[in-house]
MDTraj code that builds the backbone (N, CA, C; nanometers):
import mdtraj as md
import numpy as np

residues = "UNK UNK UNK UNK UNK UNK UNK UNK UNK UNK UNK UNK UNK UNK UNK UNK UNK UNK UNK UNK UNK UNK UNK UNK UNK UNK UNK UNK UNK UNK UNK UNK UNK UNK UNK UNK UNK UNK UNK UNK UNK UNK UNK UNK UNK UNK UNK UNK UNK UNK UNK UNK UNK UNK UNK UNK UNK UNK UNK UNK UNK UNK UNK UNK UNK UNK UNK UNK UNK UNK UNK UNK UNK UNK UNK UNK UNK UNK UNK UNK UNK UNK UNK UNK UNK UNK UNK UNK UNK UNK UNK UNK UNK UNK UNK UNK UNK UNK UNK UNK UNK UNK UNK UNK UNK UNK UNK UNK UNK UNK UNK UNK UNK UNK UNK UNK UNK UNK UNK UNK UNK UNK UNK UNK UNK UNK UNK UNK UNK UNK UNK UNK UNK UNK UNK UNK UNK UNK UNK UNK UNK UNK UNK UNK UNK UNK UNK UNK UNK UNK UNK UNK UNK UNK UNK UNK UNK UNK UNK UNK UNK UNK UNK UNK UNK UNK UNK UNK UNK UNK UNK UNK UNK UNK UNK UNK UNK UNK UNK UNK UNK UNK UNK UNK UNK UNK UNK UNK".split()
xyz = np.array([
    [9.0443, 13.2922, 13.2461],
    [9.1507, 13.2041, 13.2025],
    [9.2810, 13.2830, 13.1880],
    [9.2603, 13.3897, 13.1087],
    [9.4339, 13.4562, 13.1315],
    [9.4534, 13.5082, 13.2581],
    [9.3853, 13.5526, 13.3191],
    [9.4029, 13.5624, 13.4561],
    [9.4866, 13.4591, 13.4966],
    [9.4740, 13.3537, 13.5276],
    [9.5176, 13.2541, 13.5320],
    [9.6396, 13.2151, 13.4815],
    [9.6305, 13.2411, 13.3591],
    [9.8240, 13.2310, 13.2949],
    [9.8938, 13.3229, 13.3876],
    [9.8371, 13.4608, 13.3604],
    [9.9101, 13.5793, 13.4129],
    [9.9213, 13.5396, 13.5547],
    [9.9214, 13.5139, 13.6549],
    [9.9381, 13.4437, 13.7997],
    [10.0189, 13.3580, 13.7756],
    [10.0012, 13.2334, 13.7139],
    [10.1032, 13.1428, 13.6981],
    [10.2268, 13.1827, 13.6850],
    [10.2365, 13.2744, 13.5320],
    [10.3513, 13.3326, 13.4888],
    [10.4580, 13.4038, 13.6069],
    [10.3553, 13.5023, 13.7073],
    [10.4242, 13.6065, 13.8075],
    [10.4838, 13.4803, 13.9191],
    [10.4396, 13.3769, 13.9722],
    [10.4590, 13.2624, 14.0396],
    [10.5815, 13.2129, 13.9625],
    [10.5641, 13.1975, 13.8157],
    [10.6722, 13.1414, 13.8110],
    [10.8217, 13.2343, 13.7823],
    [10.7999, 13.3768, 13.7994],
    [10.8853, 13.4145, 13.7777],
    [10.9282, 13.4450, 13.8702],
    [10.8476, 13.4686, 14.0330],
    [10.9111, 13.5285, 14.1700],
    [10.9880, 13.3529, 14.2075],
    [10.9728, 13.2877, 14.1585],
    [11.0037, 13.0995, 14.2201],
    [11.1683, 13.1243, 14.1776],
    [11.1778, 13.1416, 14.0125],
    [11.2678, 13.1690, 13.9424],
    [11.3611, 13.3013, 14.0185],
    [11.3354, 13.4018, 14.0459],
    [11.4225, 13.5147, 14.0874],
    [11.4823, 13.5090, 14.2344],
    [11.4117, 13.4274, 14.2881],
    [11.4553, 13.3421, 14.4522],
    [11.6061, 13.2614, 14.4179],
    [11.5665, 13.1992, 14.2978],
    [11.7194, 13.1524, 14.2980],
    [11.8239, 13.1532, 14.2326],
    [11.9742, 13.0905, 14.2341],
    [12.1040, 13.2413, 14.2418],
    [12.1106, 13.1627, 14.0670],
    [12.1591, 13.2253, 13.9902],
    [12.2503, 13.2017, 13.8380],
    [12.2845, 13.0958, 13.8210],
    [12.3265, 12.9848, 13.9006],
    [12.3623, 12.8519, 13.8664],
    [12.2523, 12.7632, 13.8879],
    [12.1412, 12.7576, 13.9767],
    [12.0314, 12.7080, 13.9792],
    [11.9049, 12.6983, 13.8726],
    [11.8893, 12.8716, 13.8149],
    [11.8137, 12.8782, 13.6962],
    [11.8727, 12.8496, 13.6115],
    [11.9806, 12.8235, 13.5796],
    [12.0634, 12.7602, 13.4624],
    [12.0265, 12.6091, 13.4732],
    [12.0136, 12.5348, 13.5680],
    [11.9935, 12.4291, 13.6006],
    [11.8144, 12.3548, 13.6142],
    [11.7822, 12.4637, 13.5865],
    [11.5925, 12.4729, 13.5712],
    [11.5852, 12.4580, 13.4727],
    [11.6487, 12.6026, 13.3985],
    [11.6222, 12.6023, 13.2635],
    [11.6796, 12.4943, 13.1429],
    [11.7950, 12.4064, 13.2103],
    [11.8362, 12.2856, 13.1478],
    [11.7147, 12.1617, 13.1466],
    [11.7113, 12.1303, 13.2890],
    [11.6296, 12.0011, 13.2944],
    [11.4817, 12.0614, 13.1626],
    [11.4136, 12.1852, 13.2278],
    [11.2898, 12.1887, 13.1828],
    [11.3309, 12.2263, 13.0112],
    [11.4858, 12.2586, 12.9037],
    [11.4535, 12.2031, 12.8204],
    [11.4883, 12.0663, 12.7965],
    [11.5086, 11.9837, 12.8987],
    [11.5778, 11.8189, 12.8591],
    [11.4084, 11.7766, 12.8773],
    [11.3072, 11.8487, 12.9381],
    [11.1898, 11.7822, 12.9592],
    [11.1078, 11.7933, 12.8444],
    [11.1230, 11.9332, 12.8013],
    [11.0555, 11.9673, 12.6266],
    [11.0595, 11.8707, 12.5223],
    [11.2252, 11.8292, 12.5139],
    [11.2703, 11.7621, 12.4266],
    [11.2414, 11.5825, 12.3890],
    [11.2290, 11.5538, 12.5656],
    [11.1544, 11.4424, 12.5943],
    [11.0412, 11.4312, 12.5550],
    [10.9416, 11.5620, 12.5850],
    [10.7635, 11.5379, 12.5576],
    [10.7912, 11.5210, 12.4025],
    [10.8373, 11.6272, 12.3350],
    [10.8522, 11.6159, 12.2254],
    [10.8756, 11.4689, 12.1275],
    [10.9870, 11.4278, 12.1601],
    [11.0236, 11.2690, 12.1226],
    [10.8892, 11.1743, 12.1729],
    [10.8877, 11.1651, 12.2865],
    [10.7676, 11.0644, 12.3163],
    [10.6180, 11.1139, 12.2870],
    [10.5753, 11.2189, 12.2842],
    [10.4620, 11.2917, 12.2104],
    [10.4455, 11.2321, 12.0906],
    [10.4819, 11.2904, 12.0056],
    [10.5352, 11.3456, 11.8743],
    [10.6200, 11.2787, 11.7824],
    [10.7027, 11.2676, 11.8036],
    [10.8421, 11.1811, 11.6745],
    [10.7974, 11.0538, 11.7577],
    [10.8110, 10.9516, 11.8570],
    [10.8466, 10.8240, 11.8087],
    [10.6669, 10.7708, 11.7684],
    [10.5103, 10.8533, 11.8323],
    [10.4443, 10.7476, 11.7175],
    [10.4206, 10.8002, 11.5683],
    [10.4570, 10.8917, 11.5287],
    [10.4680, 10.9038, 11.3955],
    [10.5766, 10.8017, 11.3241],
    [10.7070, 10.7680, 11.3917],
    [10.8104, 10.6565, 11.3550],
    [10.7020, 10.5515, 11.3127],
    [10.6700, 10.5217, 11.4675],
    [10.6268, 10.3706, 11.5079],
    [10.4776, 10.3436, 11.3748],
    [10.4162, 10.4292, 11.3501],
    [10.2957, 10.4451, 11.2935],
    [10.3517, 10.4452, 11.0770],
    [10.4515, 10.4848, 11.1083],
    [10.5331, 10.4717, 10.9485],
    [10.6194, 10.3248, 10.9451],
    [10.6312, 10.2391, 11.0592],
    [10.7380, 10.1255, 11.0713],
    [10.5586, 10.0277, 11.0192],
    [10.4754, 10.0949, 11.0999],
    [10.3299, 9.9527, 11.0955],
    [10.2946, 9.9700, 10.9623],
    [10.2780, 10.1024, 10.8902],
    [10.2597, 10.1600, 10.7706],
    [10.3557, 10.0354, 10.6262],
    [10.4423, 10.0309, 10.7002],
    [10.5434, 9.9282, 10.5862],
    [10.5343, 9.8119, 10.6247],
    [10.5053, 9.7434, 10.7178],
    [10.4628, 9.6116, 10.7655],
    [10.3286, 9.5995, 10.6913],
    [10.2461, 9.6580, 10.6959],
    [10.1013, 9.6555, 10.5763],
    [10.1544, 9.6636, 10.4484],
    [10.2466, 9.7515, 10.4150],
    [10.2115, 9.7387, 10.2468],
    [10.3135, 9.6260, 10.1982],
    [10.4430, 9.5414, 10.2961],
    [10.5149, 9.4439, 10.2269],
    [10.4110, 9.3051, 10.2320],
    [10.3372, 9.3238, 10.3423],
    [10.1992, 9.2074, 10.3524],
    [10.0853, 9.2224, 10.2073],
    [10.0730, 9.3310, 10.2013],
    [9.9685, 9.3912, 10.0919],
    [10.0421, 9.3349, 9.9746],
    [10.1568, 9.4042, 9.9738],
    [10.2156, 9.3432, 9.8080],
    [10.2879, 9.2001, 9.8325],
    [10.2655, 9.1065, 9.8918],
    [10.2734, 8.9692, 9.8806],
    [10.1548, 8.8801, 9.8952],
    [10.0513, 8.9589, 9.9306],
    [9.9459, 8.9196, 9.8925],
    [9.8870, 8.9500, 9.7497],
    [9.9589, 9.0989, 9.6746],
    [9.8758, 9.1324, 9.5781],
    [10.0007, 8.9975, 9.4401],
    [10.1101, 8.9471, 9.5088],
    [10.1642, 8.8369, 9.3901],
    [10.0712, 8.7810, 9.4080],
    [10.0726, 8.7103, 9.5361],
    [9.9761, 8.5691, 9.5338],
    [9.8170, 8.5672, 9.4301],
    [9.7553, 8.7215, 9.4315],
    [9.6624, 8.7268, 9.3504],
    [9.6553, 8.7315, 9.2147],
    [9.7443, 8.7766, 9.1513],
    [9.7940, 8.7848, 9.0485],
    [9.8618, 8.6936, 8.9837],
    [9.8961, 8.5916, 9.0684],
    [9.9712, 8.4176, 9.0253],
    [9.8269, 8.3801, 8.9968],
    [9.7601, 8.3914, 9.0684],
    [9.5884, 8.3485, 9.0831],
    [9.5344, 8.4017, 8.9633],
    [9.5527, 8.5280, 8.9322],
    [9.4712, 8.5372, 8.8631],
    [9.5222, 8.5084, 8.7151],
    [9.6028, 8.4514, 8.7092],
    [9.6940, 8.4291, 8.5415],
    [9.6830, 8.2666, 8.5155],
    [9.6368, 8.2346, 8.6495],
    [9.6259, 8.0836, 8.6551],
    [9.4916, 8.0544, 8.5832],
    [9.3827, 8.1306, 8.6154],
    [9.2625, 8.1637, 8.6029],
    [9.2127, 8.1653, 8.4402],
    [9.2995, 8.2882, 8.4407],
    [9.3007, 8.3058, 8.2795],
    [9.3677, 8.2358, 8.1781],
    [9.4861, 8.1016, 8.2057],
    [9.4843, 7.9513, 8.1606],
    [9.3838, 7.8915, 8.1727],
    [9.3469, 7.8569, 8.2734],
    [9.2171, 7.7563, 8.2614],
    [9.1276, 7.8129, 8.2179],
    [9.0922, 7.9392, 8.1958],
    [8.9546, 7.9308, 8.1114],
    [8.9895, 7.9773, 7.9642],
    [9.1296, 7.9529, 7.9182],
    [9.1635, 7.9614, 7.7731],
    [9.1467, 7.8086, 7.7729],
    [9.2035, 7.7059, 7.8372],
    [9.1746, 7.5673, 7.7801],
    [9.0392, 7.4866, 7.8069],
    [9.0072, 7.6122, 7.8599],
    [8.8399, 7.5231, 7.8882],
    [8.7397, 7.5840, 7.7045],
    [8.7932, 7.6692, 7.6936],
    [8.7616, 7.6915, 7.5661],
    [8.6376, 7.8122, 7.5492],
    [8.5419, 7.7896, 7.4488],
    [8.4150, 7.8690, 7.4826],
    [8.3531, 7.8384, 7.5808],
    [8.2886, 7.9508, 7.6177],
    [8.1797, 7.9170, 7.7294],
    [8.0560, 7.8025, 7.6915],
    [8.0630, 7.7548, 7.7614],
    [7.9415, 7.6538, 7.7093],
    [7.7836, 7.7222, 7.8453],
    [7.6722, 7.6970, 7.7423],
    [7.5681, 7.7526, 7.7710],
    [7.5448, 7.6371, 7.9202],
    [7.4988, 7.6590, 8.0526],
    [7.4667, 7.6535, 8.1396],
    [7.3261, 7.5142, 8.1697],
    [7.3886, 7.3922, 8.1868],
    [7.2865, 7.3219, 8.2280],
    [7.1816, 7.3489, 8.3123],
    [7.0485, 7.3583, 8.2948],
    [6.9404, 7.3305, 8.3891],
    [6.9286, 7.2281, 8.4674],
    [6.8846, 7.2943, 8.6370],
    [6.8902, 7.2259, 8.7200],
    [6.7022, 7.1473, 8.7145],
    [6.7487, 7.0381, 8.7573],
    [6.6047, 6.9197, 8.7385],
    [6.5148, 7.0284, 8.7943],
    [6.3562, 7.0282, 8.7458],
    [6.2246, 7.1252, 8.8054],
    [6.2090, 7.0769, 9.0014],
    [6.2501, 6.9520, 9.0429],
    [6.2193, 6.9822, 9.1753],
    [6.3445, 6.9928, 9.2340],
    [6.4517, 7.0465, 9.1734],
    [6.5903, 7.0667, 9.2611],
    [6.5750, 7.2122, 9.3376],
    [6.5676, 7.2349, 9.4521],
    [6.5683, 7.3269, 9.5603],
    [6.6936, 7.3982, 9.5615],
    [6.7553, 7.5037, 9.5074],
    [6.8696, 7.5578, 9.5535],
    [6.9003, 7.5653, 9.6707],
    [6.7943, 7.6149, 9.7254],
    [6.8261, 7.7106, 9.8925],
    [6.8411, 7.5742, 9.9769],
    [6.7342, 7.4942, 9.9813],
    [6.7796, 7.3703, 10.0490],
    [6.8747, 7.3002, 10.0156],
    [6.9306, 7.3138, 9.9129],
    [7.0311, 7.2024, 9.9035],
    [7.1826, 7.3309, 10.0129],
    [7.1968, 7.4635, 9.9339],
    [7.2755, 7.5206, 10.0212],
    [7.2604, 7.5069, 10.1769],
    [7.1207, 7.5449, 10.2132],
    [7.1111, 7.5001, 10.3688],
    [7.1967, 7.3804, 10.3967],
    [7.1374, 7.2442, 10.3501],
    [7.2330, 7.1152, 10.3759],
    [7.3769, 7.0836, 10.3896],
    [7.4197, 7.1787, 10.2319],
    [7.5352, 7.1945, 10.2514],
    [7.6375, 7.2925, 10.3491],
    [7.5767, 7.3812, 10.3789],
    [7.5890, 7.4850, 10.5195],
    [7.6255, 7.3760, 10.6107],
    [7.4949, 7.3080, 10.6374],
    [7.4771, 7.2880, 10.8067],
    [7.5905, 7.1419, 10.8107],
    [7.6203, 7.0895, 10.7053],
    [7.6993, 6.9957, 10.6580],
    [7.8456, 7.0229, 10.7160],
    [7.9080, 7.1570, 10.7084],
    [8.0308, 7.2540, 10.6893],
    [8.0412, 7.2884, 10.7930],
    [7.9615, 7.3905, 10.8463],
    [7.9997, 7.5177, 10.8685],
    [7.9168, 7.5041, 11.0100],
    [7.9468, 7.5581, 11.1355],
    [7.8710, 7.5431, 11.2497],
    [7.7706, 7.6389, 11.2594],
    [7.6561, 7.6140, 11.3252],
    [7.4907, 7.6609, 11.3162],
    [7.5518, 7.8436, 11.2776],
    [7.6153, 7.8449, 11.4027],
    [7.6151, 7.9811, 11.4576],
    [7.6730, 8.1005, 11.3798],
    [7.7888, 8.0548, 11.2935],
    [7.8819, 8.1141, 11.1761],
    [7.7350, 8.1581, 11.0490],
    [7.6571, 8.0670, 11.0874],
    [7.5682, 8.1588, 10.9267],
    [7.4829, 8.2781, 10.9831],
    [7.5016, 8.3676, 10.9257],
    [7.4556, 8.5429, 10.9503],
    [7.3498, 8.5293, 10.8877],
    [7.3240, 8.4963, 10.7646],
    [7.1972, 8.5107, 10.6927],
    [7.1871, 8.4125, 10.5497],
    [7.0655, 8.3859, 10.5196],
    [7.1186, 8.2894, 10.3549],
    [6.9320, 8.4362, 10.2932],
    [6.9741, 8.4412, 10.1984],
    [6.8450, 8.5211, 10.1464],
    [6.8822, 8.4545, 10.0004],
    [6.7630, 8.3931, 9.9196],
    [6.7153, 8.3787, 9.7962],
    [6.6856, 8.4698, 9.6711],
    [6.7126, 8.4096, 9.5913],
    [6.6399, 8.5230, 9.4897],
    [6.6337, 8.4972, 9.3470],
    [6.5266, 8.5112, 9.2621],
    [6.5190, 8.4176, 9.1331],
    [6.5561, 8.5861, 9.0028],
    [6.5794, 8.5283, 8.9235],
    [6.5395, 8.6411, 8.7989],
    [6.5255, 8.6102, 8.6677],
    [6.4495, 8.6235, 8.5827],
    [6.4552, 8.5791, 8.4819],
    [6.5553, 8.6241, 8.3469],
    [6.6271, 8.4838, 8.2779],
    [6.7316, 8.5094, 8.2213],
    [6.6516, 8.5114, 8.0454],
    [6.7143, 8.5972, 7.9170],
    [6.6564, 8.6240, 7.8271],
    [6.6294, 8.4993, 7.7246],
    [6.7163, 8.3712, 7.7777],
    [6.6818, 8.2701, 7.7441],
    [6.5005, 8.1673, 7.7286],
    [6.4867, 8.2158, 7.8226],
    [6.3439, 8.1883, 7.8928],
    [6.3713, 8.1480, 7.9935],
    [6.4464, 8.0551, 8.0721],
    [6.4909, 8.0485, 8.1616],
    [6.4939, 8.1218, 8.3433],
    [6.4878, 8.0679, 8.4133],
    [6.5308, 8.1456, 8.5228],
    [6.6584, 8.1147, 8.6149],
    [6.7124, 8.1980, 8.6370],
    [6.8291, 8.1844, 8.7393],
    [6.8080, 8.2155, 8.9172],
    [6.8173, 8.1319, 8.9745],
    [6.7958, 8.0937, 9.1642],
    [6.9969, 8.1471, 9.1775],
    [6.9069, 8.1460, 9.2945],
    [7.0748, 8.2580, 9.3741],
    [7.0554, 8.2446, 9.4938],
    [7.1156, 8.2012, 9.5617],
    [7.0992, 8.2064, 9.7255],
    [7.2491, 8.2534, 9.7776],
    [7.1992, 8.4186, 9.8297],
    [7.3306, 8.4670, 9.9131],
    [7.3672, 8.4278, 10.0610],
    [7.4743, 8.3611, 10.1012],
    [7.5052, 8.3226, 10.2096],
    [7.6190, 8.4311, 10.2665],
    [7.5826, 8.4729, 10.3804],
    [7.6586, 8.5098, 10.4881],
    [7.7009, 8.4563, 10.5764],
    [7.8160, 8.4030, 10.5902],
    [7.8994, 8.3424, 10.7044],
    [8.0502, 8.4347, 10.7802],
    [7.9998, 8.4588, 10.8949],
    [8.1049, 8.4764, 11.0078],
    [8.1709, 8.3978, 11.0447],
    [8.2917, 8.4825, 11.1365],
    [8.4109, 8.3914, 11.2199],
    [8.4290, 8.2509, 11.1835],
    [8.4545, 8.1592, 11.0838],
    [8.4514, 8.0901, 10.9749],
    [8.6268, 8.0768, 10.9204],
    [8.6617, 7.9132, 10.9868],
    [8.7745, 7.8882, 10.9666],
    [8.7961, 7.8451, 10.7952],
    [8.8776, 7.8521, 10.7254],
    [8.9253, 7.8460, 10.6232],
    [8.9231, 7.6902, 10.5530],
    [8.9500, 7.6392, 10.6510],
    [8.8704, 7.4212, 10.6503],
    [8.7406, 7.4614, 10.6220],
    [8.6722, 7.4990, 10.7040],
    [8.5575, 7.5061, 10.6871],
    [8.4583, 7.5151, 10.6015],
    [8.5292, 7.6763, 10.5097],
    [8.4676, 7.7113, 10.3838],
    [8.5053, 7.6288, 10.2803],
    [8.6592, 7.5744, 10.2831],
    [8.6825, 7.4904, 10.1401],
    [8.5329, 7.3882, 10.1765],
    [8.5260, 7.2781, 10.3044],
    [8.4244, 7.2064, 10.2740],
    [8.3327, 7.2049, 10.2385],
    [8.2632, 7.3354, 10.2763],
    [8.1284, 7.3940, 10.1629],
    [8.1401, 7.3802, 10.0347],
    [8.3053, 7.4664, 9.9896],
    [8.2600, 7.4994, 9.8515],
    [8.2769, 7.3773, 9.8275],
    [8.3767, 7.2384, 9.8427],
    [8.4034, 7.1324, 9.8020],
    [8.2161, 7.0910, 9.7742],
    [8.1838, 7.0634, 9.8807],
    [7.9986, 7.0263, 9.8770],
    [7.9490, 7.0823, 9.7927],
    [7.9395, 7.2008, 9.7559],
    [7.8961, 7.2797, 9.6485],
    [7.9350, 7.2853, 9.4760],
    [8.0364, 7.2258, 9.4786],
    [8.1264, 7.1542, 9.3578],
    [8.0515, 7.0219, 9.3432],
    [8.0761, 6.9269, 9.4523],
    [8.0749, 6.8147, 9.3900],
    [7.8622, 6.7823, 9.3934],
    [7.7997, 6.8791, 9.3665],
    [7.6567, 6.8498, 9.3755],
    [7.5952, 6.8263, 9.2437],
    [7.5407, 6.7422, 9.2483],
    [7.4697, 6.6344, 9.1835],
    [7.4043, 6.7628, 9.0778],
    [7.3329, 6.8467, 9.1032],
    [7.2493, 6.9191, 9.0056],
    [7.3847, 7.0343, 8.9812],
    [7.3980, 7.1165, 8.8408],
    [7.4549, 7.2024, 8.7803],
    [7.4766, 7.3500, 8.8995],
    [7.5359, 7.3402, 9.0108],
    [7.5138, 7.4618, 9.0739],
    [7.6840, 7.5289, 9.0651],
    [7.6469, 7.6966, 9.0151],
    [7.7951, 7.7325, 9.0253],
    [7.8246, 7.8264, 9.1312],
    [7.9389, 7.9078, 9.1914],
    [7.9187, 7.9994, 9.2713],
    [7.9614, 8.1066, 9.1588],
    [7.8623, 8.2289, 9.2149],
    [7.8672, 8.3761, 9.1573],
    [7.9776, 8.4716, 9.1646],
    [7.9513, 8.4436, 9.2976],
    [8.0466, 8.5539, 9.3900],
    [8.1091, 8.4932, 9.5268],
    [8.2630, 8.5220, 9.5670],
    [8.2896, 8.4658, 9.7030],
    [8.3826, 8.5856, 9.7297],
    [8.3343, 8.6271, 9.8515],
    [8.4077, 8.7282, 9.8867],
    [8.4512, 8.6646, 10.0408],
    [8.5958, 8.7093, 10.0713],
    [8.6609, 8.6647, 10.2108],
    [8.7139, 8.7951, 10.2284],
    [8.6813, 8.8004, 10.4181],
    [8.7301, 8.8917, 10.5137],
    [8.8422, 8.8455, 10.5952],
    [8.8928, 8.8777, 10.6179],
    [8.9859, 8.8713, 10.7603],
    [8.9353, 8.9114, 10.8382],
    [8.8915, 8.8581, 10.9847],
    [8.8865, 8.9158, 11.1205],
    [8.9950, 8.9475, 11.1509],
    [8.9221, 9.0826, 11.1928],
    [9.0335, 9.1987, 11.2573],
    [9.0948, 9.1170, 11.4106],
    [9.0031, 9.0347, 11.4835],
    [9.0289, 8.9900, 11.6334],
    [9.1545, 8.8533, 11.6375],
    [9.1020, 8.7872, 11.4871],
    [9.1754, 8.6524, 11.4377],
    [9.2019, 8.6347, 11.3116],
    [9.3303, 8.6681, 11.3186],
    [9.3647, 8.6785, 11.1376],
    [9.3392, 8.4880, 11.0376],
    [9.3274, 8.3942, 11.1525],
    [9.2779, 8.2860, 11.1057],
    [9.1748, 8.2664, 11.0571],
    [9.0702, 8.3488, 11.0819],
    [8.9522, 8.3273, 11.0316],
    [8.8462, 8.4521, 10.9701],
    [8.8078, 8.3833, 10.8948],
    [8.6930, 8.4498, 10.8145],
    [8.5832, 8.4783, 10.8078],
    [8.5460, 8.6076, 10.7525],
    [8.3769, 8.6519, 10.7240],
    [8.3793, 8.6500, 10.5703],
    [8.2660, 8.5393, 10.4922],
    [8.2426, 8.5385, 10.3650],
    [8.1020, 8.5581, 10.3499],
    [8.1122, 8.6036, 10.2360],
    [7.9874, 8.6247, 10.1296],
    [8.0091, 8.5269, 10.0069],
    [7.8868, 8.4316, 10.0179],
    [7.8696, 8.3393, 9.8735],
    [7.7978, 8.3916, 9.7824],
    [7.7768, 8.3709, 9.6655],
    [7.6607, 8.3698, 9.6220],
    [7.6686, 8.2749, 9.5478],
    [7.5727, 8.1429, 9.5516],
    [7.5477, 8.0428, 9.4643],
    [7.4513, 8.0434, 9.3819],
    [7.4465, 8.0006, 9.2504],
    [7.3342, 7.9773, 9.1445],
    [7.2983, 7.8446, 9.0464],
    [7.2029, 7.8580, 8.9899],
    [7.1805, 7.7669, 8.9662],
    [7.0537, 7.8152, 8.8385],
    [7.0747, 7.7755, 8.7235],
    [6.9872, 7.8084, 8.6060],
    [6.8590, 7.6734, 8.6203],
    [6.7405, 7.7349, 8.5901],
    [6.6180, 7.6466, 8.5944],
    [6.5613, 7.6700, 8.4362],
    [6.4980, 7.5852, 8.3637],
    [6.3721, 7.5858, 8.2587],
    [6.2620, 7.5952, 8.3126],
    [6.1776, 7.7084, 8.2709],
    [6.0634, 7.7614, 8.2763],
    [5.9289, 7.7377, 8.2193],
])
top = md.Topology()
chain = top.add_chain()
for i, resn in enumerate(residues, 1):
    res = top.add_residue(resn, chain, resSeq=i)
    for name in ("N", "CA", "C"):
        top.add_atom(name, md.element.get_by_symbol(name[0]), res)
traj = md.Trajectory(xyz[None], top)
């Protein structure tokens, strides 16, 4: 390999000594107008361009982090006028969580958008037990999910949601990947 430099180098210096004082002046211009170029387009403009996307995320980030924070003060009104917590109705002995979520799924949300629904009971110190059915839903328009949760609100037996977590697709900022988790307290 230095072999190789060292050849190059002697090449480029017999190329260079061939021609007269105003020519290598004229080499040595362009090839630093060419440095200066790699340099800029290398180097300085995507570090720019990569600090311009850098602030396009965080004025998005912090107008999303009001919107959460309007949310979340809203939150913490309504559950000052909702008052104490009140202890958790039991759902009737043949009410099915998971089936009723299935229904309400397939009700909503198209076949293909559900990733997974997995169940799961535990017992609460009441005597009681608590049913949970975690739903995974993909690529999942934003209509979509309100109609679930709407279905899931307006159901006949005591069911609340646990947890709702929303993604943004990276491919379609319209739509969503969520995680539910719905529950539902039983007597034992």
């Amino acid at each position: 390999m230095k072999r190789y430099v060292e050849m190059a180098r002697e090449a480029l210096t017999a190329a260079l000594g061939r021609l007269n004082p105003r020519e290598r002046r004229l080499v040595g211009i362009f090839s630093a107008l060419a440095a200066v170029a790699f340099l800029y387009v290398g180097i300085i403009e995507p570090i720019v361009e990569q600090r311009t996307r850098m602030e396009r995320r965080i004025e998005t980030l912090s107008g999303d982090l009001a919107q959460l924070q309007a949310l979340a003060g809203r939150i913490r009104r309504l559950e000052g006028e909702l008052g104490q917590k009140t202890a958790p109705t039991n759902a009737s002995k043949d009410f099915s969580l998971f089936s009723f979520i299935d229904k309400a799924t397939s009700a909503s949300v198209a076949a293909d958008a559900v990733a997974s629904m997995n169940p799961t009971r535990r017992r609460l110190p009441e005597g009681n037990e608590e049913h949970s059915v975690e739903l995974r839903l993909q690529d999942i328009a934003l209509g979509e999910l309100v109609g679930l949760l709407r279905q899931i609100e307006l159901a006949d037996e005591p069911v609340y949601i646990k947890r709702l977590d929303l993604q943004r697709r990276y491919d379609d900022r319209t739509r969503f990947d969520a995680t539910i988790i719905a529950g539902a307290v039983a007597a034992t």
